[in-house]
N, C-alpha and C positions, 0 to 999 in steps of 0.2 A: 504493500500500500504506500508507504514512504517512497518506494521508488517512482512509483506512477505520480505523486505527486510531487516529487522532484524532476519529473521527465517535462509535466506539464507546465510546472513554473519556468522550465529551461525554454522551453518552446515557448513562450509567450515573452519571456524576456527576449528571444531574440527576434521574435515576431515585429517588437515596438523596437527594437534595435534597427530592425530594416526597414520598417516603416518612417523612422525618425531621421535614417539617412536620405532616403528619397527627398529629390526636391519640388514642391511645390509649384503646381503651371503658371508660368507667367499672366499678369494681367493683361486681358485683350486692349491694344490702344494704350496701356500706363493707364490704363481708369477698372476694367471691369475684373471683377475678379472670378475664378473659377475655381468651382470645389477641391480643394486641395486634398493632402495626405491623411490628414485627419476628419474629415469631413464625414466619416460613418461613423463616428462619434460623434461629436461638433451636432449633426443633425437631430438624433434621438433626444440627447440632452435639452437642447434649444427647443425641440419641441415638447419635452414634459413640463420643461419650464413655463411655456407660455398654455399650455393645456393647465396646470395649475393657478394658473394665475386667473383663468376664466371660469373657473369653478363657479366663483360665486353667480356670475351670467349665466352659467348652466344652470343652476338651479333654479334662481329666480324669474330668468327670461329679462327680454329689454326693458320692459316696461315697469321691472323691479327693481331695474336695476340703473336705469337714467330717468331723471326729471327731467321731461319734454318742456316744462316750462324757463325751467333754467337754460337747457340747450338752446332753446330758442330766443333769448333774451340777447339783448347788446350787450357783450362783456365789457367789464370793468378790466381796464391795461393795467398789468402790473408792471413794478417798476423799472422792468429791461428797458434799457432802450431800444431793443427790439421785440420787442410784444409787440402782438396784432390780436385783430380781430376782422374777417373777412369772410363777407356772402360773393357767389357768383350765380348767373340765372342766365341760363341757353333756351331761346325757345324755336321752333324748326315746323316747318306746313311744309307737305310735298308738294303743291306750286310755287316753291323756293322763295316763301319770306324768312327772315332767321334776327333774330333779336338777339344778342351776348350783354351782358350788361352784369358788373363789379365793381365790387368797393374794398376796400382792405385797411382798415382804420388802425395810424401809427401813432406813436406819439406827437404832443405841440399841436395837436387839432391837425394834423396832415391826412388825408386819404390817396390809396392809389384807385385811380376810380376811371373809369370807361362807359363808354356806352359805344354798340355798332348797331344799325337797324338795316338790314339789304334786302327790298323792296322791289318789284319787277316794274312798280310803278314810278320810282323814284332813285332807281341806282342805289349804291352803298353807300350811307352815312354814317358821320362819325362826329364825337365829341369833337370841338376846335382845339382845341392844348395837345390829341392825339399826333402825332405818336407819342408825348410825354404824359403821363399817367399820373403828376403828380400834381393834386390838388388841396384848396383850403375850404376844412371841414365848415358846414355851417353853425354860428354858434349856436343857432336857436335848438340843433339837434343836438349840440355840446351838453343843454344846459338840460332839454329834456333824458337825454340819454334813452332813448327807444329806437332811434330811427338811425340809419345812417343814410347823410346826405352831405352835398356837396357841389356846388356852381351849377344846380338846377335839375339835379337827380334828386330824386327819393325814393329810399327804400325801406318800407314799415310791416314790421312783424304784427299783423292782426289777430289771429287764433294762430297756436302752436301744433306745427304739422298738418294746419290746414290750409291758412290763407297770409301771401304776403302783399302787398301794394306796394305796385312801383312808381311810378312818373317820371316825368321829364320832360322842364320844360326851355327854352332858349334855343340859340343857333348853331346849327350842326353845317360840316362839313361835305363837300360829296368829293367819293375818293375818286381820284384821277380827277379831278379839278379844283384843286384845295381851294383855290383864288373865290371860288363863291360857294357862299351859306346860304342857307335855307332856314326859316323857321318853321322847329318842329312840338309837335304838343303829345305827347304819350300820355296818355290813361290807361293804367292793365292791372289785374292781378292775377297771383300766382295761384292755382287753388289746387287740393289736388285729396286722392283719398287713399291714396296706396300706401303700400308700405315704407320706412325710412329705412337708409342705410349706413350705420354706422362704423368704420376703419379699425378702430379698436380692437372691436370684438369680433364682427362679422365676416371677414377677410380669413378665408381657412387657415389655422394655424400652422398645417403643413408648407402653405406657401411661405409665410411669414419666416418660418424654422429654416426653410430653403437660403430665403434669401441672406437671414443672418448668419447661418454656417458657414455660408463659399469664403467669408469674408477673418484676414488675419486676427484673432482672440489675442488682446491686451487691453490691460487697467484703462486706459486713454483712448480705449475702444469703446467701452461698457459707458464709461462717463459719456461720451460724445451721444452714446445711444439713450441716456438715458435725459439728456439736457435737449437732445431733439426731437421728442415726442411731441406729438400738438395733437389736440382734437380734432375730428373732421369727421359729419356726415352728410348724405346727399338724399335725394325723394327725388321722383318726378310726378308730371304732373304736366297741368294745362295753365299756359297763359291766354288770356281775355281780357278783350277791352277794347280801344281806340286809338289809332295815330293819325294825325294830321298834320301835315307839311303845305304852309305857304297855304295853307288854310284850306286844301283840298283833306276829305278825312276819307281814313278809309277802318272796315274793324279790323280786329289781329283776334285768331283765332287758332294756339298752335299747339302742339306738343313742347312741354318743357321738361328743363332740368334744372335744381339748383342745387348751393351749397353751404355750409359754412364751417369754416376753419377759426380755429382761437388757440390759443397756447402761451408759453412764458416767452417764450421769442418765435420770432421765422426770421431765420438767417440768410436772405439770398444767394449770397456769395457762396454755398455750399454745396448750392446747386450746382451738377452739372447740363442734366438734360434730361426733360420728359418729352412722353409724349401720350396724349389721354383722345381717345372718340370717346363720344356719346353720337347712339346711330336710332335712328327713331324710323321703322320700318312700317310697310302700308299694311301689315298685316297687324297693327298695333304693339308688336313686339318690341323693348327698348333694350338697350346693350352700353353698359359702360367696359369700357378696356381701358386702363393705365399700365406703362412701363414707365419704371421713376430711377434715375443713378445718380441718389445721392453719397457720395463715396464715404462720405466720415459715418456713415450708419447701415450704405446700402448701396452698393454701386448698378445692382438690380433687381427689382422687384417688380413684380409683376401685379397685378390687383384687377381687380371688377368683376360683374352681376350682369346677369340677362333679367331682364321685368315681363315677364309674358302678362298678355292682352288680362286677362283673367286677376291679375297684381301677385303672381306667386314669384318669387326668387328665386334664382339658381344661381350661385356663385361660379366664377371662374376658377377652375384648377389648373389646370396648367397653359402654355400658349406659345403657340411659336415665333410670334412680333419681338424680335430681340436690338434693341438701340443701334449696335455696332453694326448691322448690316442696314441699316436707312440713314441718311444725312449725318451720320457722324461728323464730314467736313463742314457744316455750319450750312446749308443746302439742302432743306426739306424736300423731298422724295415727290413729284408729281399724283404719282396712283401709287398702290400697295396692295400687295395679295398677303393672310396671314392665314392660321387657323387660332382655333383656341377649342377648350374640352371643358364643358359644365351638365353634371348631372349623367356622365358617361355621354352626353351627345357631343358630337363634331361638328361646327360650325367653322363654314368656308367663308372667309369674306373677303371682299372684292372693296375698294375705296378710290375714287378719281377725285383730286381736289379742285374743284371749279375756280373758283377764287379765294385769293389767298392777302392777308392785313397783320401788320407789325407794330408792335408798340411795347415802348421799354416798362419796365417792373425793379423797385426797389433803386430809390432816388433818381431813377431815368438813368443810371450807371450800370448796376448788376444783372442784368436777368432784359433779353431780349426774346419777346413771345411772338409768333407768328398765330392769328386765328384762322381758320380755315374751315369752306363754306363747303361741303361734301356731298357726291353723288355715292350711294354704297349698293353693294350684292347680298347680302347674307343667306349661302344655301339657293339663293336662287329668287328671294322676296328684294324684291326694289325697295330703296329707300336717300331719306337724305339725312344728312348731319354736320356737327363740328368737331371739328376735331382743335386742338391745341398744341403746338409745337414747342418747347422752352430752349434755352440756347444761353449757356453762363454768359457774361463778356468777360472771354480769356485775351484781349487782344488792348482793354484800357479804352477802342473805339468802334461803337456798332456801326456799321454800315447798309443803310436803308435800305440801299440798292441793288445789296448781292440776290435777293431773290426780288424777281421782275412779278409783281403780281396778274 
């Protein structure tokens, strides 16, 4: 018996002996990383850890376990100087109207805040300060603290998880002729009865476990993971209501998406590059995909949900849309074919970008986004959508004009 298990400790000592000499694969690019030598440890662990830690979710379910009213409310900035608190709202009709509209409230009363409205009646408009995203918060919303608004937007949480109210009202831009504005008047709201989706929790843990495994374990790793967490969830839903431009009105009735984000900071600079669809398909089926490489936490991650017509979820498990094979050179990809795998089905999908809009994030310095206005395939159902591009500024100067819209 002693020798068997002196045979067995021999073998396993020299198991991790060999294991520990091998060297780990290089990062794709100097940025992405790939499951190294330890990585069939590294993953099981990573994932009881975060299966423990959602216990209590498992138990109690969402709705035991977050206040929708709290979630829903304008956070209060804590003292980072980079805290935020930020909504975003896509809304899409397949006779190609598309509304994008966000806000992202910093400290000093600052917002990054947008608006794009692209109308078959009216061409593409846009906020006037666009491409520069950075605006001054209204006080009167300072002082209420409910609403976030800013040089003529508003954006007001009515019931939680039901209904938000937007507007907007002043002189918007039309792209490819910056030189003349139009006046625009929005009336809408967001309403919606489906289900919410929250990051935290909802995002299978296996994918989560994945993406922090591939990546080097050290003290200055863990901290970095654990000072980059932020809250974020998303719903869809329908926006309604009116726009009118130059005093001709027309109503808006579309399929939507929205969000919000809050945390002790969002550090742009950390970024290197996402890239997110939301696909809103004629058979009522909606689809979120994100790939995110933030390197100090996550060089890749993968995340998103299908919403079928019915409002039931199926999360995304795995996908084959990997960063380093589309625009890696700063040059977002015209079309894309990908898959992805939710609920054991396979979904094929097809995306041509029609038109494509740029505008900087996080002091008009860090963080260069491309919006983009999408024809999609999925399996074979037609649809349209947005997609979001991100793109760090590694270069000190973004260049509006590398991609020709």
């Amino acid at each position: 018996m002693y020798m068997d298990l002196l045979a067995a400790a021999l073998v396993l000592f020299l198991s991790i002996l060999l294991i520990n000499n091998r060297k780990d694969r290089k990062k794709l690019f100097g940025v992405y990383s790939q499951p190294g030598k330890w990585y069939f440890i590294k993953y099981p662990v990573m994932l009881g850890l975060l299966v423990f830690r959602r216990l209590q979710y498992y138990i109690y379910g969402k709705e035991g376990f977050f206040d929708e009213k709290q979630l829903e409310r304008r956070r209060p900035l804590s003292n980072h100087p980079l805290a935020f608190d930020a909504i975003f709202f896509h809304a899409v009709s397949q006779d190609d109207v598309y509304v994008v509209a966000g806000a992202e409230r910093r400290q000093a009363g600052i917002i990054n805040g947008l608006i794009y409205i692209k109308h078959p009646e009216f061409g593409l408009l846009k906020t006037p300060k666009l491409p520069d995203t950075k605006l001054n918060e209204d006080p009167e919303a300072i002082m209420s603290g409910k609403e976030w608004a800013a040089e003529g937007f508003k954006f007001t949480p009515v019931e939680p998880m039901k209904r938000w109210d937007l507007s907007y009202s002043g002189k918007m831009r039309i792209h490819g002729n910056d030189d003349k504005l139009v006046q625009v008047d929005m009336q809408a709201k967001f309403v919606s009865d489906l289900p919410w989706f929250i990051y935290e929790t909802d995002i299978p843990a296996k994918m989560l476990a994945h993406s922090f495994a591939i990546e080097p374990w050290t003290n200055e790793y863990f901290q970095t993971l654990k000072e980059a967490h932020q809250s974020h969830y998303e719903q869809q839903g329908f926006l309604e209501g009116t726009l009118k431009v130059d005093g001709k009105e027309v109503p808006l009735k579309l399929d939507a998406f929205r969000d919000h984000s809050f945390g002790e900071k969002r550090d742009w600079s950390l970024m290197h590059r996402y890239i997110f669809h939301m696909f809103y398909l004629k058979n009522q089926t909606r689809i979120v995909l994100g790939v995110i490489s933030q390197p100090c936490s996550s060089s890749h991650m993968q995340m998103g949900y299908v919403v079928h017509a019915n409002g039931k979820i199926d999360t995304i498990d795995t996908c084959d849309l990997f960063l380093w094979q589309h625009g890696e050179g700063g040059r977002p990809s015209d079309d894309l074919c990908f898959t992805f795998v939710a609920a054991d089905h396979i979904y094929e999908c097809k995306v041509k970008y029609d038109s494509t809009v740029a505008h900087f994030v996080g002091e008009n310095t860090l963080v260069k986004m491309y919006e983009r206005f999408l024809t999609c395939e999925v399996n074979g159902i037609k649809g349209k959508g947005i997609s979001e591009w991100n793109y760090s500024n590694t270069n000190g100067k973004f260049n509006l004009n590398q991609y020709h819209c």
